[in-house]
C-alpha positions in Angstrom: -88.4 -157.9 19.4 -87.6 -161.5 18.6 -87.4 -163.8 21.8 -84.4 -165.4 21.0 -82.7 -161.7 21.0 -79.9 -161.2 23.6 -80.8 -159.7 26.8 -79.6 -156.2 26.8 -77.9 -154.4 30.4 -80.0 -151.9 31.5 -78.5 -148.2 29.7 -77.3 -146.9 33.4 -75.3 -150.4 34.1 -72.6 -150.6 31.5 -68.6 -151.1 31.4 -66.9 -151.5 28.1 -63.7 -151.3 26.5 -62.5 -150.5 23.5 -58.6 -151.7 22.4 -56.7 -148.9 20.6 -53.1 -150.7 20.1 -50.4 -152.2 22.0 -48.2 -150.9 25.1 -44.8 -149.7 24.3 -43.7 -152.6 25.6 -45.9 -154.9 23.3 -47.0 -156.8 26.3 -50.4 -155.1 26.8 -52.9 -153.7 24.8 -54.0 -150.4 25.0 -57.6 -149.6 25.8 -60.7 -146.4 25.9 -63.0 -147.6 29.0 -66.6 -146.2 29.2 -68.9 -146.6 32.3 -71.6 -144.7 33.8 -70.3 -140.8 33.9 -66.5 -141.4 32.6 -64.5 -142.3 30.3 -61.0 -143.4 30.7 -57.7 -144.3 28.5 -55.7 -147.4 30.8 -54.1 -150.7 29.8 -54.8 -153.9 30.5 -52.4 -156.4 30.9 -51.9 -160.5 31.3 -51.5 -161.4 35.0 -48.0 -163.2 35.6 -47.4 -165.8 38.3 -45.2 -164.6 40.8 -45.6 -160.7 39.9 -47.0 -158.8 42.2 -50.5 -156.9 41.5 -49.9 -153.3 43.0 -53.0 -151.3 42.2 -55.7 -151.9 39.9 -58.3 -154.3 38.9 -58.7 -157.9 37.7 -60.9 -158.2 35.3 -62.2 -160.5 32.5 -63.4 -159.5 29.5 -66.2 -160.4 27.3 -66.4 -159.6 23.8 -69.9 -158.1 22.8 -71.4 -160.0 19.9 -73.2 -156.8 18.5 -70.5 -154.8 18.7 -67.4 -156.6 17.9 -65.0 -153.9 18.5 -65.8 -153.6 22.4 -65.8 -156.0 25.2 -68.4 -156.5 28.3 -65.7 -155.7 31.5 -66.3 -157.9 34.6 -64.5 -156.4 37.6 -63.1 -159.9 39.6 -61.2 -158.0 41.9 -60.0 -154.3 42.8 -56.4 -154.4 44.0 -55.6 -151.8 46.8 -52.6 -149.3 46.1 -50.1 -148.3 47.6 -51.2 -146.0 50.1 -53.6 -149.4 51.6 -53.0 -149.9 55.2 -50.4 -152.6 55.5 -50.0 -155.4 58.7 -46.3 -153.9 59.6 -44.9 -151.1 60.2 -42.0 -149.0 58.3 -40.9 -150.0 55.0 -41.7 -152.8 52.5 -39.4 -155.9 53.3 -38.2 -156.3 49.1 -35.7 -158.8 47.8 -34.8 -158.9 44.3 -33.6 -162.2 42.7 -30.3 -160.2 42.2 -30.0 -159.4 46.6 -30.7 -162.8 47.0 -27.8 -163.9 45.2 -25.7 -162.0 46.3 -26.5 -162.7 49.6 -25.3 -166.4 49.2 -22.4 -165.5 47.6 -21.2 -163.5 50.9 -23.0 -165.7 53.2 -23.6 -169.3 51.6 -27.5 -170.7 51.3 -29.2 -170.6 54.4 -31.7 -172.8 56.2 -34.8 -172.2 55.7 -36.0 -173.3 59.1 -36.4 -171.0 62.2 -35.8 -172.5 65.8 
């Protein structure tokens, strides 16, 4: 084998994808992940500032130049569902663009200081 040949992952230390199409909503693409003992269908999607991530991973990928079709995943960072323990109690304090709004409407803008 030639020196100047790329250095191959070990055959037990892999994680690939391969795209298959676009979401439904044509934001995403749609995607076959392999890694050691599964194989998986997901999405992955573009992160969005000021949207929340609620379960999942962040990853980059990388496409493979001997295999054009697939891409090298790097996991950056595992995002916790749902069910992860949170620092309050009860529900999740949520405010949609439309509650706030409406909330200066019936109560005019509000300070944003606390005394």
């Amino acid at each position: 084998m030639p020196d100047d040949a790329p250095q191959k992952k070990d055959a037990g230390d892999f994680d690939v994808v391969m795209p298959r199409g676009k979401t439904p909503d044509g934001v995403g693409t749609q995607v076959l992940r392999a890694r050691p003992g599964r194989i998986e269908a997901g999405e992955v999607r573009p992160m969005r500032e000021g949207k929340p991530l609620t379960a999942g991973e962040v990853v980059s990928l990388q496409q493979r130049a001997d295999a054009p079709a697939l891409y090298d995943v790097k996991v950056e960072h595992v995002v916790e569902g749902p069910t992860a323990k949170t620092t309050h109690a009860g529900p999740a304090q949520v405010a949609t663009p439309e509650y706030r709004e409406s909330w200066e409407r019936v109560f005019g803008p509000g300070s944003r200081e606390l005394n």
